[in-house]
N, CA, C and O atoms as a CHARMM CRD file, in Angstrom:
* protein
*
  240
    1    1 UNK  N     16.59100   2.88900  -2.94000 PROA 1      0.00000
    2    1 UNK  CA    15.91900   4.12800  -2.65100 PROA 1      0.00000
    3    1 UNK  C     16.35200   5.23800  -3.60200 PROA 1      0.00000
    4    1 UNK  O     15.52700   6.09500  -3.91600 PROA 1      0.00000
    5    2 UNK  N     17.51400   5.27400  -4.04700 PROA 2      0.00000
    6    2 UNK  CA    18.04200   5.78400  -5.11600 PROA 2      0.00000
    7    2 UNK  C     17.48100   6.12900  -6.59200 PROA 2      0.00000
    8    2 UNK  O     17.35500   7.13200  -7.29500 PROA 2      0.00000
    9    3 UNK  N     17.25100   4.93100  -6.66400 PROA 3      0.00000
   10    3 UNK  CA    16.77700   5.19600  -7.97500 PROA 3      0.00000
   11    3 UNK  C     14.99800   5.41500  -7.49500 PROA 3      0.00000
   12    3 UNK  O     14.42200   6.42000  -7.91200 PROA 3      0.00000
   13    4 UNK  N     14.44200   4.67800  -6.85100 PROA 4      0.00000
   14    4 UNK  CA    13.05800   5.44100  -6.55900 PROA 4      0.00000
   15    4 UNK  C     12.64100   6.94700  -6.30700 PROA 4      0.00000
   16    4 UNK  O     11.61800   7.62500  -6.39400 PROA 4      0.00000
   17    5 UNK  N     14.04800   7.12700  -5.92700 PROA 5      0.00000
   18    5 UNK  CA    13.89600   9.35300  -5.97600 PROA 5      0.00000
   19    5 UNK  C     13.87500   9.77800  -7.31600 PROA 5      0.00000
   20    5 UNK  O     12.99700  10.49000  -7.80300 PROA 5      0.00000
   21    6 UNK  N     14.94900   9.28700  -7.96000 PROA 6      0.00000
   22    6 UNK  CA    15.60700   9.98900  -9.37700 PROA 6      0.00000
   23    6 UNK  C     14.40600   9.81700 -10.52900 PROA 6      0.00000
   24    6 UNK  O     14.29600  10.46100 -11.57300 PROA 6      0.00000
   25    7 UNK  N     13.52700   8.73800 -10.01800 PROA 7      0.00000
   26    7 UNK  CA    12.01900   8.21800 -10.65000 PROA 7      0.00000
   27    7 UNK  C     10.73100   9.09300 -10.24600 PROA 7      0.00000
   28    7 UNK  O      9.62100   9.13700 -10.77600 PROA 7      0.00000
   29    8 UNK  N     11.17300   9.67300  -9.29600 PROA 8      0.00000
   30    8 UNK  CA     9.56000  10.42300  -8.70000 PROA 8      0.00000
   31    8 UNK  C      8.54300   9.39900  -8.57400 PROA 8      0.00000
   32    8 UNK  O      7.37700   9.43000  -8.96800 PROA 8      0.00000
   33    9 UNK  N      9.65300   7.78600  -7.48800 PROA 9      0.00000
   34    9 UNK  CA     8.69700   6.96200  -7.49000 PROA 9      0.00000
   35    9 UNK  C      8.77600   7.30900  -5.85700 PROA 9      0.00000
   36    9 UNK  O      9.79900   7.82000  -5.40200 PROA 9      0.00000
   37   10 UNK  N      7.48800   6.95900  -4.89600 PROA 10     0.00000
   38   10 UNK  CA     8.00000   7.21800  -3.28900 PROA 10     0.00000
   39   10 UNK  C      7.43500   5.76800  -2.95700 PROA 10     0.00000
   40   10 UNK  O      6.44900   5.29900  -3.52600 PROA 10     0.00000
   41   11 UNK  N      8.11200   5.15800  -2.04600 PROA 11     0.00000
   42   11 UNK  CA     7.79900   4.29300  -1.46600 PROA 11     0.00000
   43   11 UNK  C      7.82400   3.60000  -0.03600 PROA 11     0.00000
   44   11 UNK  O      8.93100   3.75400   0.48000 PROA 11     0.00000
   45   12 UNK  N      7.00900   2.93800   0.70000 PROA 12     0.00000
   46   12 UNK  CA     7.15500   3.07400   2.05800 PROA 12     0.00000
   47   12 UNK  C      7.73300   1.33100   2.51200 PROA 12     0.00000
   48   12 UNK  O      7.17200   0.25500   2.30700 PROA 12     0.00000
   49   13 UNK  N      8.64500   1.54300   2.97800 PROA 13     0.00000
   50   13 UNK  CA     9.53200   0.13300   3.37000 PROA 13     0.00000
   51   13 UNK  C      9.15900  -0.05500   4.88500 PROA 13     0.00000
   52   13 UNK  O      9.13900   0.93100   5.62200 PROA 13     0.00000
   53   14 UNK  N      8.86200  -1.31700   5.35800 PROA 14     0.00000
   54   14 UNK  CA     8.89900  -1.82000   6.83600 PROA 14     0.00000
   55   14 UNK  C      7.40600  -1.61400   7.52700 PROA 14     0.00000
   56   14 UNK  O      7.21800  -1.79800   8.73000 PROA 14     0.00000
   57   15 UNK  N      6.36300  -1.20400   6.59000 PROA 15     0.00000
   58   15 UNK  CA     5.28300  -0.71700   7.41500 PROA 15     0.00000
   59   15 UNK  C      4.73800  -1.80700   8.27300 PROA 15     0.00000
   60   15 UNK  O      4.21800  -2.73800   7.65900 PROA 15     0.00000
   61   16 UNK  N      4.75900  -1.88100   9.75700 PROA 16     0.00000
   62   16 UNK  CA     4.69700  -2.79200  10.36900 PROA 16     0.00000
   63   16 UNK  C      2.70200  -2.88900  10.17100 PROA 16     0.00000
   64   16 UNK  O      1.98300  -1.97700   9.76200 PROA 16     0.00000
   65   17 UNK  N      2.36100  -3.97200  10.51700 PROA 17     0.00000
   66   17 UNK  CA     0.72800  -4.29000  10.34200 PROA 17     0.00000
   67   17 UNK  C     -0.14300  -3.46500  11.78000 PROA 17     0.00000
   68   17 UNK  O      0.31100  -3.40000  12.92200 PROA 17     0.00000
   69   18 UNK  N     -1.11000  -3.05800  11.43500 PROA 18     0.00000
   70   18 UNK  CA    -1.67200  -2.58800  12.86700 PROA 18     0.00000
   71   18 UNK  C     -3.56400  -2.61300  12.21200 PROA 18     0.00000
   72   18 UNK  O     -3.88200  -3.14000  11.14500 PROA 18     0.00000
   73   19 UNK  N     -4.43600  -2.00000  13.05200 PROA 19     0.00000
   74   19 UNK  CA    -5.75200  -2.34700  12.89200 PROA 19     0.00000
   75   19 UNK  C     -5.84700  -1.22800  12.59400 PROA 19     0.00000
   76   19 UNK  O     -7.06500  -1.13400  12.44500 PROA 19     0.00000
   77   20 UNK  N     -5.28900   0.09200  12.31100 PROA 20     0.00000
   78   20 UNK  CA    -6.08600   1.36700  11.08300 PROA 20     0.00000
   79   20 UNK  C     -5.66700   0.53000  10.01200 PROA 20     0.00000
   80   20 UNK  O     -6.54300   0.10600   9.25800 PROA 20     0.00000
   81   21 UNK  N     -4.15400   0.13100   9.75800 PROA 21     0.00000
   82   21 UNK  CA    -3.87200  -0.65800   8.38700 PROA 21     0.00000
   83   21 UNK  C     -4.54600  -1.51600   7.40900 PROA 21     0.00000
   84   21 UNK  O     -4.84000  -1.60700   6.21700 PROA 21     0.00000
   85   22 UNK  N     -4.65100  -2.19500   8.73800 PROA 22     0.00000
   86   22 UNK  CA    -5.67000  -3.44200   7.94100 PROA 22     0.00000
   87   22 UNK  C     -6.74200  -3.24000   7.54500 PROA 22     0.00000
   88   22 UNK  O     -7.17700  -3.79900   6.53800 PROA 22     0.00000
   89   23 UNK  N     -7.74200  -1.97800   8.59400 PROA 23     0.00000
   90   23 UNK  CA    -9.31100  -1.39000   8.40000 PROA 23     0.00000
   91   23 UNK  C     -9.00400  -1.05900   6.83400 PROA 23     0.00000
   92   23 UNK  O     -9.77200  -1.58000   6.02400 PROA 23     0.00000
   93   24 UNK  N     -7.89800  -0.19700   6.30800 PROA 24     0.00000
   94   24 UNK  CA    -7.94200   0.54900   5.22900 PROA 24     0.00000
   95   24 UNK  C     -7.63000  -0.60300   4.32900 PROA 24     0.00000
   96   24 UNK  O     -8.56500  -0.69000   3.53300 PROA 24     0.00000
   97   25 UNK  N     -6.69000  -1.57200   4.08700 PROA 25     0.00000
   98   25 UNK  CA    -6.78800  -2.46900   3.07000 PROA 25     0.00000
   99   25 UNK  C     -7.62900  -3.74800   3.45900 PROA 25     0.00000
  100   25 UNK  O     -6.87100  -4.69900   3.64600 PROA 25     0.00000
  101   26 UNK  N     -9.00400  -4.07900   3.64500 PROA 26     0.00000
  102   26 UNK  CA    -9.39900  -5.15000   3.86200 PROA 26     0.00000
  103   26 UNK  C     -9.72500  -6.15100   2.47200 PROA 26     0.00000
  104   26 UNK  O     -9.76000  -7.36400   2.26800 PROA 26     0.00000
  105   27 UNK  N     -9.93400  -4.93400   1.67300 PROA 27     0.00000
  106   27 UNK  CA   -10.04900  -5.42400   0.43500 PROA 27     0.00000
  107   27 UNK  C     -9.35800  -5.77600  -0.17700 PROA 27     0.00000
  108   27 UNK  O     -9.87200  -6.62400  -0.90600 PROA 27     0.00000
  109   28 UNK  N     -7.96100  -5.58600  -0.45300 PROA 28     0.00000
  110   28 UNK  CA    -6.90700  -6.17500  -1.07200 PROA 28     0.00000
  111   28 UNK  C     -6.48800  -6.93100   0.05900 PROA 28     0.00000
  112   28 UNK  O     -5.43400  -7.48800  -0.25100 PROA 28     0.00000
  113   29 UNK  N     -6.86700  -7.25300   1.39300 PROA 29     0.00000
  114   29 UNK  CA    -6.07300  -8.28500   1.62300 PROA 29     0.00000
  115   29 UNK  C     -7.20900  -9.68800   1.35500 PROA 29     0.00000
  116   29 UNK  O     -6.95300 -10.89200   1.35800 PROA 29     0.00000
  117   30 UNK  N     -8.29600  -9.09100   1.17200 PROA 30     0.00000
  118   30 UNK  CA    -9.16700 -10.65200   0.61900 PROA 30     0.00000
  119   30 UNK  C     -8.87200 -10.64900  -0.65200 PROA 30     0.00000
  120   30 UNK  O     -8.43000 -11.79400  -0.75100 PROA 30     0.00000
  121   31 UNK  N     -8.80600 -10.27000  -1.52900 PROA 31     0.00000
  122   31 UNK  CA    -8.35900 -10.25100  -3.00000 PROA 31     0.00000
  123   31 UNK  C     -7.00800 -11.13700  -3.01400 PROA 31     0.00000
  124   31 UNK  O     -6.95500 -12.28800  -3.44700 PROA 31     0.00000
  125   32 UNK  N     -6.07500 -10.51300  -2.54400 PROA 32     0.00000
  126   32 UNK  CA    -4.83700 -11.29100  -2.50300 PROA 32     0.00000
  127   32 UNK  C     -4.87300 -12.72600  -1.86500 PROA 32     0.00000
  128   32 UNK  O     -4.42400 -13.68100  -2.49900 PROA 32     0.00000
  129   33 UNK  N     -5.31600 -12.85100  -0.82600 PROA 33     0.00000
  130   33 UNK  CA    -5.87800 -14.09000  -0.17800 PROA 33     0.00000
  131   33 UNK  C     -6.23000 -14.96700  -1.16200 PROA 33     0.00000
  132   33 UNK  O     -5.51400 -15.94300  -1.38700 PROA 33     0.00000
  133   34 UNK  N     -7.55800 -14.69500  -1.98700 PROA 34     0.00000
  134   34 UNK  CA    -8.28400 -15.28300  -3.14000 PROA 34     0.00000
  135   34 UNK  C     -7.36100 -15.97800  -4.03300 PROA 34     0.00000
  136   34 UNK  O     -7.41700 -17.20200  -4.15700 PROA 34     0.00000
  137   35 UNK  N     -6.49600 -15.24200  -4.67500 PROA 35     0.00000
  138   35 UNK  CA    -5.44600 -14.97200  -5.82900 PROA 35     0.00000
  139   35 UNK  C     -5.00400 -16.22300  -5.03100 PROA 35     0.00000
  140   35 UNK  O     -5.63200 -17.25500  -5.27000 PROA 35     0.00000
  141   36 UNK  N     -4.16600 -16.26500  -4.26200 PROA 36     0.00000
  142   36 UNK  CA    -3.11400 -16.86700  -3.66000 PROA 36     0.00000
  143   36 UNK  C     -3.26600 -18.45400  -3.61100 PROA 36     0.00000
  144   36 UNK  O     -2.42900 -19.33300  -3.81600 PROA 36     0.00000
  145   37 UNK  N     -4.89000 -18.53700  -3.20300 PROA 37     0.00000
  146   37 UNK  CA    -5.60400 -19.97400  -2.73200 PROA 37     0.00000
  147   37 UNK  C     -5.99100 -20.33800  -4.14900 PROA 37     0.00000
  148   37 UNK  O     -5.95200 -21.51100  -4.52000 PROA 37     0.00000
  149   38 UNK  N     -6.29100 -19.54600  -4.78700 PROA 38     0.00000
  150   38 UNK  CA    -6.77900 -19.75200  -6.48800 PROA 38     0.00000
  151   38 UNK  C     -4.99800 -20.79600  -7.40000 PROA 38     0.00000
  152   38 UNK  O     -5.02600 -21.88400  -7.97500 PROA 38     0.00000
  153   39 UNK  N     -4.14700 -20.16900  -7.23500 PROA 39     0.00000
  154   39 UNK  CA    -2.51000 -20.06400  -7.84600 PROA 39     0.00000
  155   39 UNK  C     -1.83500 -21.09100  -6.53100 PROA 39     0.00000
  156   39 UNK  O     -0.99800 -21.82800  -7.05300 PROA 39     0.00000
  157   40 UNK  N     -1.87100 -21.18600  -5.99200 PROA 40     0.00000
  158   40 UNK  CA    -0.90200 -21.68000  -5.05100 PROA 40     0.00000
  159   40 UNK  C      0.06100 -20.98300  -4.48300 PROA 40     0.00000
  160   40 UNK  O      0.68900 -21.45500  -3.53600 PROA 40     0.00000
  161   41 UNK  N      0.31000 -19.79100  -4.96700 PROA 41     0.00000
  162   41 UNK  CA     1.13600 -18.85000  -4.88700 PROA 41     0.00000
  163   41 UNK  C      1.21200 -18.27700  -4.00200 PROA 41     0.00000
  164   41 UNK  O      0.37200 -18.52000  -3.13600 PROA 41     0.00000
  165   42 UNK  N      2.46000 -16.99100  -3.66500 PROA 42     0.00000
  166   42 UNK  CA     2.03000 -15.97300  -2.89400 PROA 42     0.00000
  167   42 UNK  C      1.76000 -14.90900  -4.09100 PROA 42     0.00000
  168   42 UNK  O      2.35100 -14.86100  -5.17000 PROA 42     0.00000
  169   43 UNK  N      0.28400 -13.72000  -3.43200 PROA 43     0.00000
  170   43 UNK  CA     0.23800 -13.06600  -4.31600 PROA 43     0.00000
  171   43 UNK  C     -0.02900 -11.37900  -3.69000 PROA 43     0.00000
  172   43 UNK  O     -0.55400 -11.13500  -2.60300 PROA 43     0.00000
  173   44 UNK  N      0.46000 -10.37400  -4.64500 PROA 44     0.00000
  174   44 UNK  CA     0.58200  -9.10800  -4.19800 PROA 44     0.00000
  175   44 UNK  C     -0.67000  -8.15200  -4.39700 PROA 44     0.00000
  176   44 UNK  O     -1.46700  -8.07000  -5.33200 PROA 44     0.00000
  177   45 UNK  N     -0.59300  -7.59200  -3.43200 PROA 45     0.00000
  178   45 UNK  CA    -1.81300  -6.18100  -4.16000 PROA 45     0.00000
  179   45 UNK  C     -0.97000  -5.34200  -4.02900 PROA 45     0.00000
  180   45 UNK  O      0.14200  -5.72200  -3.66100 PROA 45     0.00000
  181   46 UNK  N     -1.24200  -3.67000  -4.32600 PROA 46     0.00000
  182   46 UNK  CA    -1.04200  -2.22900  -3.90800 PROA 46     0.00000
  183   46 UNK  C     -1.72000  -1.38900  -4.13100 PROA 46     0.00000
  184   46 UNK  O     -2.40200  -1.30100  -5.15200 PROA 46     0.00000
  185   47 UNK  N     -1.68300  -0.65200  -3.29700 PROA 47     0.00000
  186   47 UNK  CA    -2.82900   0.52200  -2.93700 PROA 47     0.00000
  187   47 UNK  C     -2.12500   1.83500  -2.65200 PROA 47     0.00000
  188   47 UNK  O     -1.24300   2.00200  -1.80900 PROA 47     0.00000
  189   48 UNK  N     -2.76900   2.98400  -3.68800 PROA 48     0.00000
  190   48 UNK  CA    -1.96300   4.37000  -3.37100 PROA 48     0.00000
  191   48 UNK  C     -2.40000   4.33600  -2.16200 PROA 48     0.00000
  192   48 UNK  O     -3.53300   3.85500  -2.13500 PROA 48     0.00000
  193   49 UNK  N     -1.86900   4.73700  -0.78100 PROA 49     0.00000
  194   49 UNK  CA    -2.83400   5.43800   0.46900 PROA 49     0.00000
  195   49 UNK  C     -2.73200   6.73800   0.46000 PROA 49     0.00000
  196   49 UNK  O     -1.59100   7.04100   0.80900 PROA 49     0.00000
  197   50 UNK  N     -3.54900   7.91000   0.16500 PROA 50     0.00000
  198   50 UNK  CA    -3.63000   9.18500   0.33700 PROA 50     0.00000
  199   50 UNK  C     -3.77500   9.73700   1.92700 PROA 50     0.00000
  200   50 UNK  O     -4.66400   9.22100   2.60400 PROA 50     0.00000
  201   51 UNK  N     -3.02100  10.65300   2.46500 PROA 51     0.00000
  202   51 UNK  CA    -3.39400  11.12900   3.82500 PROA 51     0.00000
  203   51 UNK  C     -4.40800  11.95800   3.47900 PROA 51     0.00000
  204   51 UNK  O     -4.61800  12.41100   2.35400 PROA 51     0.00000
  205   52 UNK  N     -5.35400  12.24400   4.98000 PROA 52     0.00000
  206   52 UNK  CA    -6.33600  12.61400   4.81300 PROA 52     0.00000
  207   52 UNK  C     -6.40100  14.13100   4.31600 PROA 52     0.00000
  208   52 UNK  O     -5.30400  14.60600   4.02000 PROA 52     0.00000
  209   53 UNK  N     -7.42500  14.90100   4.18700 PROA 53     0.00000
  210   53 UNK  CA    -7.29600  15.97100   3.43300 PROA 53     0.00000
  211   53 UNK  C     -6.43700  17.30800   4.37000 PROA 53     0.00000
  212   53 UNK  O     -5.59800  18.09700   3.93500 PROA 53     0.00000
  213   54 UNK  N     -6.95900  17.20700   5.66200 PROA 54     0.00000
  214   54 UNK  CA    -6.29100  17.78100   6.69600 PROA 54     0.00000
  215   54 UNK  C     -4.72900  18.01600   6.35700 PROA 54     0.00000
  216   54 UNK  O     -4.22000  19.13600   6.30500 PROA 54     0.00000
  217   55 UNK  N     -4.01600  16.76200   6.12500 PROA 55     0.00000
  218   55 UNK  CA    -2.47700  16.56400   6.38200 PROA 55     0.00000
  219   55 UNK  C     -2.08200  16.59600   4.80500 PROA 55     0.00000
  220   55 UNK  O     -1.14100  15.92100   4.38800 PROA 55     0.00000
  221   56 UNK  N     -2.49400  17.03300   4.35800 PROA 56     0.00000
  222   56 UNK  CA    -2.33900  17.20600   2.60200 PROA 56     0.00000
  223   56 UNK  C     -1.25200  18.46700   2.62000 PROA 56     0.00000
  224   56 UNK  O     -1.67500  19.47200   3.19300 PROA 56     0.00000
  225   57 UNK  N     -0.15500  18.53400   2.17100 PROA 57     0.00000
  226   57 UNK  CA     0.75600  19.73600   1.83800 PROA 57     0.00000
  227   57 UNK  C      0.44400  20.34900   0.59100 PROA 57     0.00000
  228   57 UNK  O      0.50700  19.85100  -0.53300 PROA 57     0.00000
  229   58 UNK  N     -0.02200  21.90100   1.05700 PROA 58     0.00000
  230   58 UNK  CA    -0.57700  22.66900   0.09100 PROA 58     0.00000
  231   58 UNK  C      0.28600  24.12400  -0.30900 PROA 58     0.00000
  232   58 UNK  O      0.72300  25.03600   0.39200 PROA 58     0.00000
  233   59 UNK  N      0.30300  23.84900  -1.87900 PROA 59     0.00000
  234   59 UNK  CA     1.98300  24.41300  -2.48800 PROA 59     0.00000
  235   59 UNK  C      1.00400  25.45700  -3.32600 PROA 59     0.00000
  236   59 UNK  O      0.05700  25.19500  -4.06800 PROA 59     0.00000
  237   60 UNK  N      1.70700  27.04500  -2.84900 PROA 60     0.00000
  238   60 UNK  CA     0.83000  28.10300  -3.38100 PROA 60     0.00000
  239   60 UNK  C      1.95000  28.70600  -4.40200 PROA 60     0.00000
  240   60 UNK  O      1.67700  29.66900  -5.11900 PROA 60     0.00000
């Protein structure tokens, strides 16, 4: 987490799965699916998620 600050990288650890989650990535989780059955592999997506415009912190 350390070095992800000192980077101005943010990242979200442990997000447990739920049905807004999944509504919002359905697409990368068929993509990855695809990939995976394509490779044999396991395979990753990522997706910025933006909060909605409401909950946006606005710096004057």
């Amino acid at each position: 987490m350390a070095r992800c600050g000192a980077n101005r990288v943010d990242f979200l650890f442990g997000l447990p799965r739920n049905a807004r989650l999944v509504s919002e990535i359905t697409g990368e989780l068929a993509a990855a699916k695809a990939q995976s059955r394509t490779t044999g592999r396991p395979a990753r997506r990522f997706r910025i998620a933006m909060p909605p415009q409401k909950h946006r912190l606005i710096r004057r």
